[in-house]
BABAGU-965314 format. One line per 3 residues: their letters; for each residue x, y, z of N, C-alpha, C, CB. Coordinates in Angstrom, 3 decimals. Glycine has a CB too. Example, Ala and Ser with C-alpha at 12.3 -4.5 7.8 and 13.67 -1.06 7.14 Angstrom:
BABAGU-965314
AS> 13.190 -5.690 7.800 12.300 -4.500 7.800 13.200 -3.300 7.800 11.308 -4.473 9.046 ~ 12.850 -2.250 7.080 13.670 -1.060 7.140 12.900 0.030 7.870 14.084 -0.598 5.725;
END
This chain:
BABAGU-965314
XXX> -58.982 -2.276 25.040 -58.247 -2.833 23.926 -58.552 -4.327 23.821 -56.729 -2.584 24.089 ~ -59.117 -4.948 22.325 -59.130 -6.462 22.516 -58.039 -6.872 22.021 -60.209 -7.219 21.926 ~ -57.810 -8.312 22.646 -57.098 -9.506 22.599 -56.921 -10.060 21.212 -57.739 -10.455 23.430;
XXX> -55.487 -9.781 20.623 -55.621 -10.530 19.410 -55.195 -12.002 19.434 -54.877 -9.861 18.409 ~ -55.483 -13.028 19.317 -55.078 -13.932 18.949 -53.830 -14.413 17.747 -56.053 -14.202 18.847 ~ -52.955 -15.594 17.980 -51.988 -16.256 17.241 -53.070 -16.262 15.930 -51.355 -17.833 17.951;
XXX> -54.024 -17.424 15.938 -54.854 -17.954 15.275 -55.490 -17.081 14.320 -55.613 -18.510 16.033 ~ -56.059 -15.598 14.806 -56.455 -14.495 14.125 -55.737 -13.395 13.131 -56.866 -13.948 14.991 ~ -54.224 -13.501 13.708 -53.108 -13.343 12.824 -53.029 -14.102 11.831 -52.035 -13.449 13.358;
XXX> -53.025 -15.266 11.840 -52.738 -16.384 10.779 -54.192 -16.343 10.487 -52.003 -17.990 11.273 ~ -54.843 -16.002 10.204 -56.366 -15.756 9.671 -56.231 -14.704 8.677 -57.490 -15.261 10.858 ~ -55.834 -14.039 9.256 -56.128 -12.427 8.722 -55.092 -12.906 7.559 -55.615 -10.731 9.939;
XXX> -53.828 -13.127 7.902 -52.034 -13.070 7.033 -52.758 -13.950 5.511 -50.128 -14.521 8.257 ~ -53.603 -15.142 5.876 -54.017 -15.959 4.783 -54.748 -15.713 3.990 -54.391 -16.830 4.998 ~ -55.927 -14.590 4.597 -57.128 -14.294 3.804 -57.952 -12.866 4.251 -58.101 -15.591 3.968;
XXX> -57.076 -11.548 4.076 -58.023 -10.509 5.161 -59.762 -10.623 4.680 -57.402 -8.493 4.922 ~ -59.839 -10.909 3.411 -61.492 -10.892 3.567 -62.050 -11.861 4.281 -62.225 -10.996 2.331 ~ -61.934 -13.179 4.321 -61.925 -14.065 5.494 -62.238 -13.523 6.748 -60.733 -14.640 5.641;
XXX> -61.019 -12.653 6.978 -60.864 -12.520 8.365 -62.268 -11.380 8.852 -59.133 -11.882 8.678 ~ -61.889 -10.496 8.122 -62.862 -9.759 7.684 -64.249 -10.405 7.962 -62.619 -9.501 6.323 ~ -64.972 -11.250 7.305 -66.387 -11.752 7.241 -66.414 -12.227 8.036 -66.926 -12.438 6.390;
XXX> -65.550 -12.798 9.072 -65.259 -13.806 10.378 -65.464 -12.743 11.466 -63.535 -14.614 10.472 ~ -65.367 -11.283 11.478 -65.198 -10.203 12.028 -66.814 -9.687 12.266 -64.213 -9.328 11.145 ~ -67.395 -10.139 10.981 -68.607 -9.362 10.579 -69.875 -10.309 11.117 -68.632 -9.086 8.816;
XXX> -69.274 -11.594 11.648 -70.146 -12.618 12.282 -70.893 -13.224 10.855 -71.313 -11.871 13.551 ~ -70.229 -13.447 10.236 -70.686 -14.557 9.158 -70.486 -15.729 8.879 -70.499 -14.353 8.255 ~ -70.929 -16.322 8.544 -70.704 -18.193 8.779 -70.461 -18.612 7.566 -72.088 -19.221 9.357;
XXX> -69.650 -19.231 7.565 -68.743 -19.980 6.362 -69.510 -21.002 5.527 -67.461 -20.832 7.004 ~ -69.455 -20.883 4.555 -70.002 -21.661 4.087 -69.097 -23.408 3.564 -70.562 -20.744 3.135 ~ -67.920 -23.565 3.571 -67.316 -24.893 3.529 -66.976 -25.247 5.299 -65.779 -24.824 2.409;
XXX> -67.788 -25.793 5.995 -67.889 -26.292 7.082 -67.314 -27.629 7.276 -69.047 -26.229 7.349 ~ -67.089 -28.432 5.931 -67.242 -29.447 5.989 -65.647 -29.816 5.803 -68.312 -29.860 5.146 ~ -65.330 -28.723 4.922 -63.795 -28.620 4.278 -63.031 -28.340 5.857 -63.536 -27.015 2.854;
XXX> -63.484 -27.583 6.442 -63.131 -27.024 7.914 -63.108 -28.329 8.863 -64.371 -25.825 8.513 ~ -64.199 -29.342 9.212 -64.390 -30.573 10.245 -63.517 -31.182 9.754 -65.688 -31.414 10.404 ~ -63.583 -31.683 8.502 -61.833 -32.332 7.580 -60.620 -31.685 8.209 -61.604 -31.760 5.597;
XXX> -59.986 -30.758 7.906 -59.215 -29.841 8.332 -58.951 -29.657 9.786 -59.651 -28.832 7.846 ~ -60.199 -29.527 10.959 -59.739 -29.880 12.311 -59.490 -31.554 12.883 -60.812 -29.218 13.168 ~ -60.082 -32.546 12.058 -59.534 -33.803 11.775 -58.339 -34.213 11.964 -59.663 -34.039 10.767;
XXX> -57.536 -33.594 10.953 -56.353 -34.003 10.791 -55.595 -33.605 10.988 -56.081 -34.243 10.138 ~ -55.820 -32.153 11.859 -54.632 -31.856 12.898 -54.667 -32.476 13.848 -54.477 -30.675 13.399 ~ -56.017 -33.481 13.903 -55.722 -33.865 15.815 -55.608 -35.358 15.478 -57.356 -33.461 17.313;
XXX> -55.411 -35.510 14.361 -54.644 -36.967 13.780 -52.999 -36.635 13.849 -55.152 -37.387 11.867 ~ -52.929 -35.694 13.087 -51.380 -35.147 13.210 -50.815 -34.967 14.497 -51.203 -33.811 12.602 ~ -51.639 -34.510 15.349 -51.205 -33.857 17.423 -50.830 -35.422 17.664 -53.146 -33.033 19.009;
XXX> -52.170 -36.459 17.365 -51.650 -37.910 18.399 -50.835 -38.392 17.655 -52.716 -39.190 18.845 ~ -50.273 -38.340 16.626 -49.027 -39.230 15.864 -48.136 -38.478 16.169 -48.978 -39.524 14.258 ~ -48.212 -37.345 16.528 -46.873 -36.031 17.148 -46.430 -36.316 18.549 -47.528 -34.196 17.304;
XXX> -47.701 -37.085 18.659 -47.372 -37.458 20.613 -46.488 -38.844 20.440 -49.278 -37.962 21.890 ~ -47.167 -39.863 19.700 -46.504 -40.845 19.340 -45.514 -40.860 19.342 -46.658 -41.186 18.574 ~ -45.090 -40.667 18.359 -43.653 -39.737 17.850 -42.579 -39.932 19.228 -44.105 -37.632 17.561;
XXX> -43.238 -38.440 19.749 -42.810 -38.346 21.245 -42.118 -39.561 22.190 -44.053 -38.002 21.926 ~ -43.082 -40.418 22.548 -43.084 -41.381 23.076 -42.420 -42.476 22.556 -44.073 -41.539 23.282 ~ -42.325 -42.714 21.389 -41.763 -43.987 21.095 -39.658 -43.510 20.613 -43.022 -44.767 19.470;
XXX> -39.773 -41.976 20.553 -38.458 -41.738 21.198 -38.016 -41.347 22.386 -37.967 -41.070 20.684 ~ -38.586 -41.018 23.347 -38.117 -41.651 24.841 -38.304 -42.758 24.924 -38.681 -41.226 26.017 ~ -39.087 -43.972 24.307 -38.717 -45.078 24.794 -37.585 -45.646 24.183 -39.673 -45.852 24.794;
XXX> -36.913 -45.145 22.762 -36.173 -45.598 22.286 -34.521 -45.236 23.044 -36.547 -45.265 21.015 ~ -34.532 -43.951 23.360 -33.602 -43.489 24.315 -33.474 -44.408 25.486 -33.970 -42.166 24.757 ~ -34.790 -44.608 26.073 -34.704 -45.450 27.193 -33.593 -46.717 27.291 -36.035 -45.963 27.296;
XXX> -34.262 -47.298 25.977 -33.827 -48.582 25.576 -32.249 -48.927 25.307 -34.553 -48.824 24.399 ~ -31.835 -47.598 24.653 -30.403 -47.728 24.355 -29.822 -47.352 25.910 -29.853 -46.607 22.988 ~ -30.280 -46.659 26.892 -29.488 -46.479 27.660 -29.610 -47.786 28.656 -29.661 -45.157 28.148;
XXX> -30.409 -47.815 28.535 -30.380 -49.709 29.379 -29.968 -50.823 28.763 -31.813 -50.396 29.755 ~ -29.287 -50.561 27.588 -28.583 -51.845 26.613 -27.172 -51.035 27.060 -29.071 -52.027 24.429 ~ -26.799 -50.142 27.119 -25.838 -49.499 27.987 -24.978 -49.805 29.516 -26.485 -48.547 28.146;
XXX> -26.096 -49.998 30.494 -25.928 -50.591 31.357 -25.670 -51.796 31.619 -26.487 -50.381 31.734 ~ -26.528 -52.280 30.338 -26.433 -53.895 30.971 -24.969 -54.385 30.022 -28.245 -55.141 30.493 ~ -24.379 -54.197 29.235 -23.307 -53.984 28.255 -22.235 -53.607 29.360 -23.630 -52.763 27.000;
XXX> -22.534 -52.858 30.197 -21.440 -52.077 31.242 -21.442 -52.947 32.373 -21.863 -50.441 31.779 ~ -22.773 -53.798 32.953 -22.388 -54.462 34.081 -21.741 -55.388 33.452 -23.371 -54.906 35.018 ~ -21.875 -56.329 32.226 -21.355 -57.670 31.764 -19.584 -57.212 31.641 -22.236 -58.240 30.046;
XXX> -19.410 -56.455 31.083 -17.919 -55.960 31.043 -17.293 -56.220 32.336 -17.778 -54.401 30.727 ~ -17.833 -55.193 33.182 -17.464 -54.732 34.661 -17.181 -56.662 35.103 -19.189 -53.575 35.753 ~ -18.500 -57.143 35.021 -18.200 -58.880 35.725 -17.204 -59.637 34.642 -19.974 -60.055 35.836;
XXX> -17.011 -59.633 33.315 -15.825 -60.047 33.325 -14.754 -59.867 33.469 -15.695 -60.285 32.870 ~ -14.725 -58.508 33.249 -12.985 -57.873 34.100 -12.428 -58.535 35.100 -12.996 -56.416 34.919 ~ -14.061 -58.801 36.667 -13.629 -59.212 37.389 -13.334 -60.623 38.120 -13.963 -58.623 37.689;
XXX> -13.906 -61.259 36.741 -13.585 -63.122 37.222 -12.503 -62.847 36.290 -14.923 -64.806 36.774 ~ -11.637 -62.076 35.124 -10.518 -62.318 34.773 -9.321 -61.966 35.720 -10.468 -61.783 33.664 ~ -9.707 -61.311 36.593 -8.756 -60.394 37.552 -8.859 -61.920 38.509 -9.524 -58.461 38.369;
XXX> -9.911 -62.852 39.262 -10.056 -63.568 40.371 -9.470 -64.830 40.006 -11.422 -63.640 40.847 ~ -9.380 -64.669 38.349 -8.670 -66.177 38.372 -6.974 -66.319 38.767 -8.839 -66.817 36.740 ~ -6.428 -67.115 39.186 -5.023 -66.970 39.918 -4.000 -67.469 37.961 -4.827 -68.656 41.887;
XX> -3.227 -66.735 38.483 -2.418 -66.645 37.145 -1.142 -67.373 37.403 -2.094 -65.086 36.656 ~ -0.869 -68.717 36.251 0.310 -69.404 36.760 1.620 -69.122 35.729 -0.058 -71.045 36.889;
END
């Protein structure tokens, strides 16, 4: 039994003659429309990673404006508590 592929599904679902002539070992003739097309998914993947990254760093960021917001509190609580009250 062969292996169907995700990719060959979504081949077939878009275009069975496509898939079909792709089946029959025939070569496409817009190659060029295709190098375009694998282009800019892997423009789309690294701005998807981007993406990624510049919201964990943004998470990062708020949680360490967090902390430092929480130690400054914490130290004035406690020089208001150390000063002697008359």
């Amino acid at each position: 039994m062969r292996i169907v592929r995700a990719s060959e599904l979504g081949s077939y679902l878009f275009c069975q003659r496509a898939w079909w002539y792709d089946r029959q070992g025939y070569e496409s003739q817009n190659l060029a429309e295709l190098a375009a097309g694998s282009d800019l998914h892997e423009q789309h993947g690294r701005m998807a990673l981007a993406s990624g990254c510049l919201k964990t760093l943004a998470y990062g960021l708020v949680l360490l404006g967090v902390v430092i917001l929480s130690v400054v509190a914490v130290q004035a609580l406690l020089a208001s508590l150390a000063e002697p009250v008359f």
